[in-house]
SEVO-320668 format. One line per 2 residues: number of its first residue (from 1); their letters; for each residue x, y, z of N, C-alpha, C. Coordinates in pm, whole numbers, plus 50000, padded with zeros to 5 digits. Example, Ala and Ser with C-alpha at 12.3 -4.5 7.8 and 13.67 -1.06 7.14 Angstrom:
REM residues 2
1> AS> 51319:49431:50780:51230:49550:50780:51320:49670:50780  51285:49775:50708:51367:49894:50714:51290:50003:50787
REM end
This chain:
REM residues 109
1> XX> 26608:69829:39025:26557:69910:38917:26532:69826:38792  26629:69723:38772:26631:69653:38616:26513:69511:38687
3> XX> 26475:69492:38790:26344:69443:38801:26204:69504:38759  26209:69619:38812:26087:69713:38776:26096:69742:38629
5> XX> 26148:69760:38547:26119:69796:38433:26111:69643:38368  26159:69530:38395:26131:69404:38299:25962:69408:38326
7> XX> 25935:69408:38480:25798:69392:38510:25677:69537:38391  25750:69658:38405:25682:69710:38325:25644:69661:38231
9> XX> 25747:69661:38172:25741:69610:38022:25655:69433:37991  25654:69380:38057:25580:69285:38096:25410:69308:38097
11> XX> 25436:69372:38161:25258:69443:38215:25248:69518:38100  25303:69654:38041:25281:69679:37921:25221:69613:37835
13> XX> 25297:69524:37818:25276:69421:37668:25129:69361:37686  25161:69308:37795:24984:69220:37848:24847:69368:37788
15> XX> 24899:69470:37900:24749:69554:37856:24769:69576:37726  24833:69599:37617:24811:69616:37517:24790:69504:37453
17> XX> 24832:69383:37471:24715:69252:37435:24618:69256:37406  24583:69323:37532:24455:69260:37619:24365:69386:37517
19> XX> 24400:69482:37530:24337:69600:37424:24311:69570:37294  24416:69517:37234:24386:69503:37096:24281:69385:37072
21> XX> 24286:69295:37181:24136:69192:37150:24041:69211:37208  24000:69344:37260:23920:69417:37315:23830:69485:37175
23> XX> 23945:69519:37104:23914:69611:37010:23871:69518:36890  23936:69443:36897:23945:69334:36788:23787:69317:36762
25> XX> 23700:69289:36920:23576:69229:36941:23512:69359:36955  23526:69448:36971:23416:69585:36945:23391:69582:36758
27> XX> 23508:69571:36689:23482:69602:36564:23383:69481:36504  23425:69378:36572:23351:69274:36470:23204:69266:36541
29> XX> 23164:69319:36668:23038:69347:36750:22958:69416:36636  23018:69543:36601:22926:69669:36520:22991:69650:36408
31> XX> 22970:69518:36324:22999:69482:36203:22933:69415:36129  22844:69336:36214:22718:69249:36199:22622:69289:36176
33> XX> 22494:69339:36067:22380:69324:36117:22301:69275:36240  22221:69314:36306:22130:69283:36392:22022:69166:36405
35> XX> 22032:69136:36291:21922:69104:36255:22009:68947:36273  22134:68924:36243:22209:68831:36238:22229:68747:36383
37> XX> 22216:68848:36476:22218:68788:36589:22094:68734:36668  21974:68789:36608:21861:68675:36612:21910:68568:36523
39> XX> 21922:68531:36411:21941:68418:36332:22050:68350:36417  22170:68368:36457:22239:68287:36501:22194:68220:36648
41> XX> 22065:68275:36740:22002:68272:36836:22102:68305:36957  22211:68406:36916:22233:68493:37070:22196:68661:37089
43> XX> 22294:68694:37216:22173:68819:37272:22207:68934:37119  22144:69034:37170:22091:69145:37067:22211:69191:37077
45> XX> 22235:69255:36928:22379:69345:36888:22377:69440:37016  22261:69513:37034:22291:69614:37137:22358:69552:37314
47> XX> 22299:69430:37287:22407:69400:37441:22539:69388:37407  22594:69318:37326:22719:69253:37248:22807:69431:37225
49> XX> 22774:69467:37128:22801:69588:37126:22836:69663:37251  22790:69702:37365:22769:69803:37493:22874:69680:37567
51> XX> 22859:69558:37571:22989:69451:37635:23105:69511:37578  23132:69498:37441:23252:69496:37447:23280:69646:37381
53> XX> 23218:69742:37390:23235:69885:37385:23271:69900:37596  23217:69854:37695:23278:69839:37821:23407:69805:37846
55> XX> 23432:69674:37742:23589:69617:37751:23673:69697:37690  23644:69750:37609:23713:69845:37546:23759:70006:37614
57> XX> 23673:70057:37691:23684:70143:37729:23795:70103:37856  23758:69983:37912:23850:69982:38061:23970:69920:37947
59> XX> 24004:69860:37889:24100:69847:37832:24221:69961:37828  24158:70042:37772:24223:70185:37676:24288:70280:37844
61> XX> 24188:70245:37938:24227:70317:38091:24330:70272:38092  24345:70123:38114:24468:70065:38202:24579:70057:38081
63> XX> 24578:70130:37961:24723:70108:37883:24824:70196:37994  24936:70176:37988:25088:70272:38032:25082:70436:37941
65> XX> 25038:70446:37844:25077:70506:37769:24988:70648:37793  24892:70671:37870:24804:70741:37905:24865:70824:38065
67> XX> 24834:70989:38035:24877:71026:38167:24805:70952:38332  24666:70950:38247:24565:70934:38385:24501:70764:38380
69> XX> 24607:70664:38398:24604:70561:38356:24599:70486:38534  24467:70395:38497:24403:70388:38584:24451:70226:38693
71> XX> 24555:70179:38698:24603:70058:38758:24529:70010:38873  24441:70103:38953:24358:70056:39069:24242:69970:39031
73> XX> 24229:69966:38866:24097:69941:38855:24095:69763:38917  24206:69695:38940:24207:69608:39022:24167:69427:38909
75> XX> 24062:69389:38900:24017:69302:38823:23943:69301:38715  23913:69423:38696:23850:69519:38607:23876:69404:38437
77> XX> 24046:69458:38444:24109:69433:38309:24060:69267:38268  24099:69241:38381:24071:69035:38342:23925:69013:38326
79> XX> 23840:69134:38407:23678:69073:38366:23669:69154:38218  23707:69254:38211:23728:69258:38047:23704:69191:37938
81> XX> 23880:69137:37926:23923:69083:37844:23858:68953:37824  23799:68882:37949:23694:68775:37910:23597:68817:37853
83> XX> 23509:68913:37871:23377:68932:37808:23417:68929:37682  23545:69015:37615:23565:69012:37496:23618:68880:37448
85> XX> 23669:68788:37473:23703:68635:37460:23557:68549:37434  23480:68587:37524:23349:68514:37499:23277:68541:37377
87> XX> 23267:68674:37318:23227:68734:37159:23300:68624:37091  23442:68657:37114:23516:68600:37027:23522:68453:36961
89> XX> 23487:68347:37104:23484:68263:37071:23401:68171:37040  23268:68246:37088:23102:68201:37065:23050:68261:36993
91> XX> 23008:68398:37008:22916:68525:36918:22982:68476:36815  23098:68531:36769:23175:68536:36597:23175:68424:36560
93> XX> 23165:68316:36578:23137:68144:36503:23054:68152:36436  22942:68195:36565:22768:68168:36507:22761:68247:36414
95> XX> 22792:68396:36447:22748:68548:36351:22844:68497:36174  22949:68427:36229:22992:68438:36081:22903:68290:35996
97> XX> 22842:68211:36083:22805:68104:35976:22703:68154:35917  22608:68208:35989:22488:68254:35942:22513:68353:35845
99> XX> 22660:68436:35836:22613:68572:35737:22766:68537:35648  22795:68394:35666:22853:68358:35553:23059:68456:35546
101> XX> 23054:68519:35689:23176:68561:35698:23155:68708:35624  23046:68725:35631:22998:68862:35586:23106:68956:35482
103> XX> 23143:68834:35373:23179:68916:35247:23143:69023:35184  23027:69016:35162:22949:69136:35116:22932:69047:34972
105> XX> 22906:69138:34883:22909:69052:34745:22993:69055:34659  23091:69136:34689:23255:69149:34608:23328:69020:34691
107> XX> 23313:68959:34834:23396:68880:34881:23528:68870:34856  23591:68728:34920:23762:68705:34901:23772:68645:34721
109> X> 23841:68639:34634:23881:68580:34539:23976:68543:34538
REM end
């Protein structure tokens, strides 16, 4: 019994990881202008966006915390959490050089 619950809690922790940089990369997807992701020369907000609005959704399935929580989805979670890794670590470089980290015009002081 005190195996199965370390493993829960294990697996827990991971999908909710894995969720919050799911989410992490939906917000900063539909945060950008459009227009930004021609200038930085990758795909259109609307693919980027609908990617990681996908990761997001299978994310939120496979939390514990949900009655109808979906564990069969099998590899689902790991093709996920990459798509959202790939925003993260390519899209958001480019999107922030070009729009300057998208301060706005009040920015950091």
């Amino acid at each position: 019994m005190l195996v199965w619950q370390i493993e829960f809690f294990i697996f827990s922790a991971a999908a909710f990881l894995m969720f919050g940089i799911e989410a992490w990369a939906l917000i900063n997807a539909v945060r950008f202008p459009a227009a930004a992701y021609d200038a930085a020369m990758k795909r259109t907000k609307l693919f980027w966006g609908g990617v990681c609005a996908v990761s997001a959704v299978v994310g939120l399935l496979t939390l514990p915390i949900l009655p109808f929580r979906l564990p069969v989805l099998g590899i689902m979670p790991i093709i996920a959490v990459t798509a959202a890794g790939v925003f993260l670590a390519d899209v958001l470089p480019a999107l922030r050089s070009v729009m300057g980290n998208a301060q706005g015009r009040y920015g950091r002081r």
